[in-house]
N, C-alpha and C positions, 0 to 999 in steps of 0.2 A: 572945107574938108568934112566929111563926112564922119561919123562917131566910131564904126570899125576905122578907120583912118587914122584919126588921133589917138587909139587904141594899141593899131599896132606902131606906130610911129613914135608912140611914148618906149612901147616893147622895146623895139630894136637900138640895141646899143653900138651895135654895129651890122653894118653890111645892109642890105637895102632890096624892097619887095616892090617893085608895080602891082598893083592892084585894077586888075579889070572887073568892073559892075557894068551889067546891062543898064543902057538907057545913060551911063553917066563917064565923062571926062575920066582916063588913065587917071592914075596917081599914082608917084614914086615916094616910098613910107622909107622913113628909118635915116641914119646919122651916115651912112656911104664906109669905105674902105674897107670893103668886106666883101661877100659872096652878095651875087644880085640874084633873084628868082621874080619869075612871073607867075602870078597867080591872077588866075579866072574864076567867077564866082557866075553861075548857069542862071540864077536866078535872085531874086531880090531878097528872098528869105535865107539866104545862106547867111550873112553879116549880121542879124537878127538873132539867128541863131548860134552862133559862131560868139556873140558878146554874150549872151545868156549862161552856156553852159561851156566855155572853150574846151576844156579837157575831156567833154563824151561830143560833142556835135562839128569839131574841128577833122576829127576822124570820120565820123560819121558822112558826112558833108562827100568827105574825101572817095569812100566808098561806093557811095552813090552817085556820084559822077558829077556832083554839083559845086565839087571846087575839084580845079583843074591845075596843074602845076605844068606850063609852058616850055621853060627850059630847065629841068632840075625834076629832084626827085621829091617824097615824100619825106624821105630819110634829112633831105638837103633840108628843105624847109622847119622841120623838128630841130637840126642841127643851128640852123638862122637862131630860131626863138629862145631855145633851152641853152644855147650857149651864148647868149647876150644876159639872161636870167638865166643865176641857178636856182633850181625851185629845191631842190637835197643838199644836204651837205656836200662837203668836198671829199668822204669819209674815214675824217678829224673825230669825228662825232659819236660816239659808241650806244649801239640799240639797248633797248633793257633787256634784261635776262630773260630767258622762258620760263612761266612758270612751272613748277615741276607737276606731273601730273595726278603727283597723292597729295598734293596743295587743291587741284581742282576737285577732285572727288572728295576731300575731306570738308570743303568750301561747300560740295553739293548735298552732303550728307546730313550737314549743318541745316540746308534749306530744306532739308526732308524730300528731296529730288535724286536723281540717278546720271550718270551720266551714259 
């Protein structure tokens, strides 16, 4: 298996992805009972890049026509990933305040700066 392979294959908690790479055997990723999608990768540098940086080059990839979603969408595949992991709370979890803005300027005024 391949390193994007055991990658997303660790990912998925559910539901399951074929994986098409040029030059190399299908592969069916993930724990099954859920949504299946087919994904195609145009070139050998998509998976390379895709483990590097997933969050900017998974999109990226997408846009540029180098990863291909079969039968499903973009929306499906996002859905696959982010709801097998939550990467956010479930929002349980409360943001911190805003700072107020004569807290920043009194903060800047201190450093002999302007805002």
């Amino acid at each position: 298996m391949s390193l994007i392979g055991k990658f997303v294959d660790k990912l998925l908690t559910r539901g399951s992805i074929t994986l098409l790479m040029p030059g190399k055997a299908p592969q069916t990723l993930g724990k099954g009972g859920g949504k299946h999608l087919t994904v195609r990768f145009t070139d050998r540098r998509v998976a390379f890049d895709i483990a590097t940086n997933p969050r900017l080059k998974l999109g990226e990839a997408y846009m540029d026509g180098r990863l291909i979603i079969e039968d499903g969408t973009i929306l499906d595949l996002l859905e696959l990933v982010t709801g097998a992991n939550r990467w956010q709370g479930q929002g349980q979890e409360t943001l911190p305040e805003a700072v107020p803005e004569e807290q920043l300027q009194a903060g800047a005024a201190q450093r002999g700066a302007s805002l």
